[in-house]
C-alpha positions in Angstrom: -119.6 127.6 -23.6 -117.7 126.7 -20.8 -115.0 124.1 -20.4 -116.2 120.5 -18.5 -114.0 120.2 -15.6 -112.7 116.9 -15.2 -114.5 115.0 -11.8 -112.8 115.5 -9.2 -113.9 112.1 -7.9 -111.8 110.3 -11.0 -108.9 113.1 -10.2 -108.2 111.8 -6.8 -105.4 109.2 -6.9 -106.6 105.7 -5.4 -104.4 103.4 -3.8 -104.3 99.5 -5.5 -104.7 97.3 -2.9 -101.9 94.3 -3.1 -104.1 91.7 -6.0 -104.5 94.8 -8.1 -100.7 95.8 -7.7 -99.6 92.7 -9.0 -101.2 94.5 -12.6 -101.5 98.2 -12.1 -98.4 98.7 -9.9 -98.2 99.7 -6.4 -98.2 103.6 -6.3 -101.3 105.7 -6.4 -103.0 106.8 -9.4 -106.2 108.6 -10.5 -108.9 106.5 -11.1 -108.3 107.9 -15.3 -104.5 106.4 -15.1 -105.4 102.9 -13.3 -108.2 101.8 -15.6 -105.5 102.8 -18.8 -102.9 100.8 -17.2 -105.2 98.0 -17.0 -106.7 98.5 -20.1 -102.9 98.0 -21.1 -102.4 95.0 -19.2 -105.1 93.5 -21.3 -104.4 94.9 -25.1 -100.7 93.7 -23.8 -101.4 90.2 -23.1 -104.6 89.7 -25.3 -107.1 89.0 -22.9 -110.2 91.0 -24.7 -112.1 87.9 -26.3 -111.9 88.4 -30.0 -115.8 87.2 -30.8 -117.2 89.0 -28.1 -115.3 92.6 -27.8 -116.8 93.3 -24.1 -115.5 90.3 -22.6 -112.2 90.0 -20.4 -110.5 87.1 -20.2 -108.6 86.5 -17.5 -104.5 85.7 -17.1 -103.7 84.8 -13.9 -103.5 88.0 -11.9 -106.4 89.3 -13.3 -108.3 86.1 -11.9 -107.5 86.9 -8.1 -108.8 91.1 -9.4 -111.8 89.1 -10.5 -112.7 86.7 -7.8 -111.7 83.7 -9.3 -114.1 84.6 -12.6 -112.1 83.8 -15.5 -114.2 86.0 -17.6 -115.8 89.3 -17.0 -117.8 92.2 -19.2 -116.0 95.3 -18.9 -118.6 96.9 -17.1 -118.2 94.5 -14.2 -114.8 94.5 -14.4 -114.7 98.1 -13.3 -117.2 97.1 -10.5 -114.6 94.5 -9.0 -111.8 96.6 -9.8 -113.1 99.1 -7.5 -113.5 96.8 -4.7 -109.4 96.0 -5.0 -108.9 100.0 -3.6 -108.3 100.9 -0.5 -110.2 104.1 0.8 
């Protein structure tokens, strides 16, 4: 059986736009490497809810990511996190 090559799409290094900087960093990463760094940013500062696993809470920056939401389900998390690249 052949080997699944890793999508291209998720390969291809995005660039943060300024909000999503302030967590991420600035450089341009695969889409792979910016959701672990955020993923990072949120084991780091404790911002999963502890009752309900899929929930983010936001800290400050993550707030501006999130359009002013202070919580979010993962899911749409990676929806508005997408919206903070620039093409």
């Amino acid at each position: 059986m052949a080997k699944r090559k890793p999508n291209a799409a998720f390969m291809k290094p995005v660039q943060p736009d300024d909000v999503l900087s302030a967590v991420v960093g600035s450089k341009p990463l695969p889409r792979t490497e910016l959701t672990k760094k955020l993923w990072d940013y949120i084991k780091k500062n404790g911002l999963q809810d502890k009752k309900v696993r899929t929930q983010i809470n936001a800290d400050a920056a993550l707030k501006v990511v999130f359009g002013g939401k202070a919580k979010v389900s993962m899911f749409e998390m990676t929806k508005l996190v997408s919206g903070h690249l620039k093409k």
